[in-house]
C-alpha positions as CSV (number, residue, x, y, z in Angstrom):
1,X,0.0,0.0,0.0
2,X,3.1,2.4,1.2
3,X,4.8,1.6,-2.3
4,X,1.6,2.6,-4.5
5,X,0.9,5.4,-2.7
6,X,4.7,6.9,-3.1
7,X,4.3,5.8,-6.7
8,X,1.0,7.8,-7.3
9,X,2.4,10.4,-5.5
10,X,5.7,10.5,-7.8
11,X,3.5,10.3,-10.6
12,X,1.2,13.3,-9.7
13,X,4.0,15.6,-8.3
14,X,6.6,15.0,-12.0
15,X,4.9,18.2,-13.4
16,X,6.0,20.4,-10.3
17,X,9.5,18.8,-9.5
18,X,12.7,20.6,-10.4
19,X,15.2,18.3,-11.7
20,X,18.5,19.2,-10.6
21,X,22.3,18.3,-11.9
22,X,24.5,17.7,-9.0
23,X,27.6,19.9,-8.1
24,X,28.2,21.7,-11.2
25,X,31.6,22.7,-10.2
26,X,32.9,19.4,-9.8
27,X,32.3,18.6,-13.7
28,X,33.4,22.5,-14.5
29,X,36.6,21.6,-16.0
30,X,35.5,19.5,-18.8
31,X,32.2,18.3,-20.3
32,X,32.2,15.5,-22.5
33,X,29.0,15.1,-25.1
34,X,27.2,13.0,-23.2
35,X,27.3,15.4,-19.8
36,X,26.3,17.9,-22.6
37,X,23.2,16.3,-23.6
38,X,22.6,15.6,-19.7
39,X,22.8,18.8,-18.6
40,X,20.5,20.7,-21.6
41,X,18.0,17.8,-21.3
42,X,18.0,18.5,-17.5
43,X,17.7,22.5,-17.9
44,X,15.3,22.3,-20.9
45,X,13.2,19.9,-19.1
46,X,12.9,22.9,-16.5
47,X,12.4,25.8,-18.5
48,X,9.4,24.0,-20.3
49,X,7.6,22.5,-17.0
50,X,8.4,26.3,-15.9
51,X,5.2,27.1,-18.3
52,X,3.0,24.6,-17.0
53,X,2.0,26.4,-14.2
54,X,-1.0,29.1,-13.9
55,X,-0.1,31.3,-11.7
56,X,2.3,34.4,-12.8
57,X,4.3,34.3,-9.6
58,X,4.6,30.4,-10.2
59,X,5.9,30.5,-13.9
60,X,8.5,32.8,-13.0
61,X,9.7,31.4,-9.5
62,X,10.3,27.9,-11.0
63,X,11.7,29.8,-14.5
64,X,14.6,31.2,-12.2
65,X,15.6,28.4,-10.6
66,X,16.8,27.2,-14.5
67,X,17.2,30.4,-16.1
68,X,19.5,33.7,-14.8
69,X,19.9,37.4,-15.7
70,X,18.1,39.2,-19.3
71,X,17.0,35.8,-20.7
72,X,15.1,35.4,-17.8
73,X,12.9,38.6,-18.0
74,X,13.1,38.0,-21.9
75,X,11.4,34.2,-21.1
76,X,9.2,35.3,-18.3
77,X,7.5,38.4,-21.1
78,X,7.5,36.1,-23.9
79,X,5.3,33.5,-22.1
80,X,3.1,36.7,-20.6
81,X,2.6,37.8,-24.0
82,X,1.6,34.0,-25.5
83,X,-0.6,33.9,-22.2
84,X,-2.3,36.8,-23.7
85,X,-2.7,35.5,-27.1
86,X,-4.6,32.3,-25.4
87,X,-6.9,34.6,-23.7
88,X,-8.1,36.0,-26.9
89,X,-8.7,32.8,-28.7
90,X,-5.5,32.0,-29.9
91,X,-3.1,29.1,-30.0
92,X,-2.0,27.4,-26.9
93,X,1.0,24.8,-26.1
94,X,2.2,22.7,-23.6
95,X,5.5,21.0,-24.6
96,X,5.6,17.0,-23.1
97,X,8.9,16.0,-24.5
98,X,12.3,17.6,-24.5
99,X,14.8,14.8,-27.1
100,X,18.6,16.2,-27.4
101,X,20.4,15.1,-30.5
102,X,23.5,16.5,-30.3
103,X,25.2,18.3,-27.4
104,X,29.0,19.3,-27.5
105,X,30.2,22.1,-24.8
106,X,33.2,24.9,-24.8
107,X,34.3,26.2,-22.1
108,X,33.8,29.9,-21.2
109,X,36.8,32.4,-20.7
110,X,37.4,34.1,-17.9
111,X,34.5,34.7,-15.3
112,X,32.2,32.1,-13.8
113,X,32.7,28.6,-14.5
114,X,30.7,27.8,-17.7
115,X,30.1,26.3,-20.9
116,X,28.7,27.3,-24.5
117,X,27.0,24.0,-25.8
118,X,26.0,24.2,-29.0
119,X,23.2,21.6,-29.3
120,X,20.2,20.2,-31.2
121,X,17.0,19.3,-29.8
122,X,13.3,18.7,-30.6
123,X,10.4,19.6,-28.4
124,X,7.0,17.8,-28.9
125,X,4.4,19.1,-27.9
126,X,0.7,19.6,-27.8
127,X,-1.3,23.0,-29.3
128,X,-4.7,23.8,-29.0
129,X,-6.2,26.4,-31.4
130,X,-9.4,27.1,-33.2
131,X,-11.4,24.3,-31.0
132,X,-9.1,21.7,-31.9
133,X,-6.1,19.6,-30.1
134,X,-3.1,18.8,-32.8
135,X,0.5,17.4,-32.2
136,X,3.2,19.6,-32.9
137,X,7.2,19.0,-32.8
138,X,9.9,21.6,-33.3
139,X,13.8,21.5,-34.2
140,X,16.0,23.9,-32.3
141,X,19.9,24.6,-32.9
142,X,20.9,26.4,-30.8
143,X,24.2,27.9,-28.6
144,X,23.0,27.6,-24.4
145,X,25.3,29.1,-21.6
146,X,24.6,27.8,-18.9
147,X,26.9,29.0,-15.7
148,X,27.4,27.9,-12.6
149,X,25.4,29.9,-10.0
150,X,25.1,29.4,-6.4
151,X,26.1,26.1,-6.6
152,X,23.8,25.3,-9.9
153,X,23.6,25.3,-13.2
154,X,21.9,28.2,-15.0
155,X,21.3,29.2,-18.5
156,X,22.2,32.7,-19.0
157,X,22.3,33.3,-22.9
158,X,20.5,31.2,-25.8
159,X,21.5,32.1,-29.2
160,X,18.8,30.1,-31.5
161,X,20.6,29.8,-34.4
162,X,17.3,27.5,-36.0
163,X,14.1,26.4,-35.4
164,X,11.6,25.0,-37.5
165,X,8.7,22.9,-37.5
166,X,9.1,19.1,-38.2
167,X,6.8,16.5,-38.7
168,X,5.9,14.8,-35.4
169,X,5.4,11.2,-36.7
């Protein structure tokens, strides 16, 4: 009974749960590709359950515990202004899988310890417009900083270098 009540309770909390990557100083002096890829699955994964909440207050509290400095705000406004496109009949999304491709990090000069990945990633998702529920999967390239901040890994820059639409099957 104890086991299927933790399990239901797992279950019904994997919306609202941060997913964090252990001391990020301690793999600061190298990051392999596969660390890449764990680390931007991780921090994506955050930034899009970030959007799944209601509540203003909400969306941004959990944004910044993945995201740091102007991309923040930039994020936060974005997903205000989409909010407000909703309201007035327009599309809505809500993103249920995050799949890196390719990760591969460079280290940052000078400053905080930190990497540049450059990486590839789709995001399925699903959109509801128009009275209608449709699938929906985007490819992003991009460049993601990420820093180490308090102890965690942040992303404080995204340079989208592509995104396009892809077919989800």
């Amino acid at each position: 009974v104890v086991v299927v009540l933790v399990s239901i309770g797992g279950v019904a909390s994997y919306p609202y749960t941060q997913v964090a990557f252990a001391r990020p100083l301690a793999v600061a002096g190298e990051l392999g590709d596969e660390q890449s890829k764990a680390l931007l699955q991780t921090l994506l994964k955050n930034v899009y359950r970030a959007f799944d909440f209601r509540e203003e207050e909400d969306v941004y509290d959990k944004l910044a515990l993945t995201v740091k400095g102007d991309l923040l705000a930039d994020l936060y406004l974005q997903n205000r202004k989409s909010f407000a496109i909703k309201k007035a009949g327009g599309a809505q999304a809500k993103i249920k899988e995050v799949d890196i491709q390719q990760a591969q990090a460079r280290r940052l000069e000078g400053g905080a310890p930190g990497f540049a990945i450059t990486g590839r990633w789709t995001a399925l998702g699903k959109v509801g417009h128009w009275g209608h529920i449709h699938m929906r999967q985007n490819l992003y390239d991009a460049v993601v900083t990420v820093e180490a901040i308090d102890g965690r890994w942040k992303i404080t820059d995204l340079e989208l270098l592509e995104e396009r639409r892809i077919d989800p099957s």
